[in-house]
N, C-alpha and C positions, 0 to 999 in steps of 0.2 A: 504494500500500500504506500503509494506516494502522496506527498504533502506538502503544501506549501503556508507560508506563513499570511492570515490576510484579519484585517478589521472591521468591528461595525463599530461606532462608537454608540454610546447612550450618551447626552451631553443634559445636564438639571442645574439649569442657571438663574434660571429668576425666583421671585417670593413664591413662597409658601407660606400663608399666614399661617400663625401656631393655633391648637385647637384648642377652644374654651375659653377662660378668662374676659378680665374687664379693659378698658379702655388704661385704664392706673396700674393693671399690673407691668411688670419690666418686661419687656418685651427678651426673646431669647436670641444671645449671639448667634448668627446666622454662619456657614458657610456655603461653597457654590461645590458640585458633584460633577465629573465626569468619568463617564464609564468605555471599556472596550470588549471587543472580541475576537478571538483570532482563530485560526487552521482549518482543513479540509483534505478531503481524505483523495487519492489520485485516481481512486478506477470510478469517478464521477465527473460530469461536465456540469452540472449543479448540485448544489446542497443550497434547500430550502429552507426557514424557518419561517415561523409566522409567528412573529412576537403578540405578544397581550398586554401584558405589564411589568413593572419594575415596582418593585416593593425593598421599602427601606425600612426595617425595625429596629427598635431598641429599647429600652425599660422604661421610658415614658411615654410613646408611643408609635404608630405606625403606619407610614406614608405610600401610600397607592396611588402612581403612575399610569392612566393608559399609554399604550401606546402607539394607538394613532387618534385623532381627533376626530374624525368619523365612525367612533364605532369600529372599527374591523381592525385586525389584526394584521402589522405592519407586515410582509412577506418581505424577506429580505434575504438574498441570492449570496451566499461566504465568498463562491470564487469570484464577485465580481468587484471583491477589497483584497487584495493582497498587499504583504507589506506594511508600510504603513498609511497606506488609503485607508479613509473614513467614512460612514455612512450613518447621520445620524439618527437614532430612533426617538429621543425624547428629549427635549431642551425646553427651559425658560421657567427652572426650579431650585429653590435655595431651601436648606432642612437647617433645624435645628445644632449647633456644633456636639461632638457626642460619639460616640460606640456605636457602630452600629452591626448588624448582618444582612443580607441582600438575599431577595427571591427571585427568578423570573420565571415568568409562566410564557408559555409557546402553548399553541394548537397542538395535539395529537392525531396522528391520521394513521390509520394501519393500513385503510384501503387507498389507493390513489385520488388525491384530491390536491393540480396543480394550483388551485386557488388558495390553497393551504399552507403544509409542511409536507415538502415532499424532497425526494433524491433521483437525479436525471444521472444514469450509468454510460457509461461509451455506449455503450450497442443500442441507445436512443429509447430504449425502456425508462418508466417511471414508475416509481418504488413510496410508499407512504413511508412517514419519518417518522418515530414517536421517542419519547426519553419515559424511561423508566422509574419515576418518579412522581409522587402527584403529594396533594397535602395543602394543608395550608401555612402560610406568613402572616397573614392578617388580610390578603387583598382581597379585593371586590370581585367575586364570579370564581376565587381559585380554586374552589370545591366542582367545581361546571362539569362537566363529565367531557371528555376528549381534552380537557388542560392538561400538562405536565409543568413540572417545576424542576427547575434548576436551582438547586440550593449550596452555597457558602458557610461552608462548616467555621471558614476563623471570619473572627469578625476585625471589623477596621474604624479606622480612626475618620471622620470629618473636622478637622477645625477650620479656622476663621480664615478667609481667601479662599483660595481657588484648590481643591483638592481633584485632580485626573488619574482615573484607573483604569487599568484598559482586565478585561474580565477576561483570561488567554484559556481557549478549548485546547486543550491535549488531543486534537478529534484524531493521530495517531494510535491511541491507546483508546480513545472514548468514544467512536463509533463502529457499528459492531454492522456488517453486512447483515442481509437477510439468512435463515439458519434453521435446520428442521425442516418446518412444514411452512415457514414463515416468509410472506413476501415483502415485511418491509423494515426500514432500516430503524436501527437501534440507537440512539444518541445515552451515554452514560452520563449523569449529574456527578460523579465524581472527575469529572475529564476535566472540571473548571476549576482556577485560581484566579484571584485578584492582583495586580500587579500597581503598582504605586509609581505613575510617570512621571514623576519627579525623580526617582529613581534608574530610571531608564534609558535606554540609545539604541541606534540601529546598526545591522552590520548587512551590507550589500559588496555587491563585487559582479567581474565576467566570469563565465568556464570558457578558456582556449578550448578551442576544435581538434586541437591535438591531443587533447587531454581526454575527453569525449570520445574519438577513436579509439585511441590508446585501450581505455577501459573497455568500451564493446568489442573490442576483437581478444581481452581477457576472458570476457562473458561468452561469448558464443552467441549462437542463438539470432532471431532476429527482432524480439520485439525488448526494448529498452525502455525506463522512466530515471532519467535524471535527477539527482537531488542532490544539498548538501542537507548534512548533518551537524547539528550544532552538538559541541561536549565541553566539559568541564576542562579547565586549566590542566596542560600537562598530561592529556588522553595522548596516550601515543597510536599509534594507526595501526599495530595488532591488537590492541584493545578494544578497541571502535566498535562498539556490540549493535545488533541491531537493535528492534524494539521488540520484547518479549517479555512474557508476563512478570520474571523470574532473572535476574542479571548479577551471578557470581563472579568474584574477583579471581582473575587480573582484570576480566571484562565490563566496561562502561556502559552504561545505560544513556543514551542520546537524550538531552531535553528538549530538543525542539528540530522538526524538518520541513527544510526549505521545498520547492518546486524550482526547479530551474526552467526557465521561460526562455521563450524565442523573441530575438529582438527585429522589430519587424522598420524596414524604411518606409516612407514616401510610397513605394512601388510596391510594396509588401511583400516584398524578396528578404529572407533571414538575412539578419546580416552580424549577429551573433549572438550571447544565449549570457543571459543575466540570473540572478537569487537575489531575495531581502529577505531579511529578517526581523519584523517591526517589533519594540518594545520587549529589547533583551534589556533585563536588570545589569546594572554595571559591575564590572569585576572585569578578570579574565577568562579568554576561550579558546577549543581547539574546533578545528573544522573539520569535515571528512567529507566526500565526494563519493557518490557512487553514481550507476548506471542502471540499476537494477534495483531500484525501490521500490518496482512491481513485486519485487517477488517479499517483499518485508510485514510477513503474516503477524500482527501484534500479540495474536493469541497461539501463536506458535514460536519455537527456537529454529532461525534459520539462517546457516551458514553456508561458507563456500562449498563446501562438498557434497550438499544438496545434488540431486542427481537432475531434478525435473524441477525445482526451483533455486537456483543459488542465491547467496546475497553475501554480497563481502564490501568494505570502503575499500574504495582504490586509491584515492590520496589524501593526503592531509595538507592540512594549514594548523601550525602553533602559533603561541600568543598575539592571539587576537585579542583587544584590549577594548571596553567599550566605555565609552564614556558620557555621562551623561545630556540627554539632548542632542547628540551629535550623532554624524552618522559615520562608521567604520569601514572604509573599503578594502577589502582582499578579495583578490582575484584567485582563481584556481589554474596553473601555477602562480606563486605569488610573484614570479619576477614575468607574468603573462601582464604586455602592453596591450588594450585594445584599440581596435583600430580607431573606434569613435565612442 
């Protein structure tokens, strides 16, 4: 399964008067919310969602968002943010300063319904979406029958100014194909964490064509999916694990996979082949490249010696260094010039 990195934001900027009290009581220090979303899984040409609402809780009380102005639920397409492109679902809301935990409820769909949540596969098939999760946070309708919830087990801070979070799906790990007798797709609530973008930076770069060869005539075979892999400081490139339920040492567990994309001119002739990776917390990193991200089963251990599915990194990049607000280029090779 290949993946790339991509966004939707939730943006909650304006008042939210506080509920109850008199004209004399103190009014409560306010801050402003912004929220994200990130990943998508490679053997789909959409992932669907159909957002409902954004629910903020905490011990005094509990703030429900729709999310769209009209009644219906906002449908919003993951691969068409990648990186760090944004799409906003909710602005013009300020809460209370304070503790808080987050809900979000999406439509359920088991049967196909592209006005909904749904997943578009290569082979131009459409698959209903649902997350396995349901309950309530306090919002309006979350009990409805076909809602799921995506819930935020730590909770976070809002103070005074401007607080931006981007909400990052693991959909590597956290969406699950159809399975059994089942024809539609699985979205897992534990795939989500919150990230704190004041904390954060981006790391983009090219893949050389030579490098891209290189590695498919290691692979064989003729159908390839591109990707980098983002790993912790100091992963060396026999370590480089795929993604698998279970990741023993010497072997690293990847946090996050890029899609690598075609770079398209004027005439829509490739003219070569980019990654990003939006809203990596800062520290240091290593990178890894492969060609065969198809074959990287999340609920399976899969290595090069794989007979009918291999998956091995073919090269690295060390310290990579992120810093915050900024964005990190490395190329794949790192002393690869591109042409534009």
């Amino acid at each position: 399964m290949k993946l790339t990195k991509t966004l939707i934001a939730v943006t909650l900027t304006s008042l939210l008067a506080a509920c109850g009290g008199s004209d004399s009581d103190p009014q409560p220090q306010m801050g402003s919310f912004s929220l994200g979303v990130s990943d998508n899984p490679a053997d789909a040409t959409q992932v669907n969602i159909a957002f409902k609402q954004v629910v903020l809780k905490n011990a005094e009380g509990t703030y429900s968002f729709n999310v769209s102005s009209d009644g219906n639920p906002k449908q919003v397409d993951l691969l068409s943010f990648q990186g760090s492109s944004a799409e906003t679902l909710v602005e013009g809301v300020q809460v209370p300063v304070g503790e808080y935990q987050m809900c979000i409820y999406m439509e359920n769909r088991e049967t196909v319904d592209t006005a909904s949540s749904f997943v578009k596969t290569n082979d131009g098939n459409d698959h209903g979406l649902v997350t396995n999760s349901n309950g309530s946070c306090g919002g309006v309708g979350a009990d409805e029958a076909d809602t799921g919830r995506l819930f935020f087990n730590k909770s976070f801070v809002i103070a005074s100014g401007a607080n931006d979070y981007v909400a990052e799906f693991d959909l590597a790990r956290g969406i699950q194909a159809p399975h059994g007798n089942k024809d539609y797709w699985t979205l897992k609530p534990t795939s989500v964490q919150l990230v704190n973008r004041a904390e954060v930076g981006n790391i983009s770069g090219q893949v050389s064509d030579d490098l891209m060869a290189a590695c498919e005539t290691a692979a064989g075979g003729s159908e390839f999916a591109p990707a980098v892999y983002l790993y912790p400081a100091a992963t060396l490139l026999d370590n480089m694990s795929d993604i698998r339920p279970a990741v023993t040492e010497p072997m690293v567990a990847p946090l996050a996979v890029a899609r690598v994309n075609e770079i398209m001119n004027a005439e829509e002739a490739v003219i070569g082949h980019d990654y990003e990776f939006g809203f990596v917390v800062t520290g240091d990193y290593a990178l890894g490249y492969t060609c065969v991200a198809q074959n990287d089963d999340p609920e399976a251990d899969n290595a090069p010696t794989d007979v009918e599915m291999p998956f091995f990194i073919h090269a690295d990049e060390q310290d990579v260094t992120v810093t915050q607000g900024e964005t990190t280029i490395r190329n794949f090779p790192g002393d690869f010039t591109p042409a534009s």
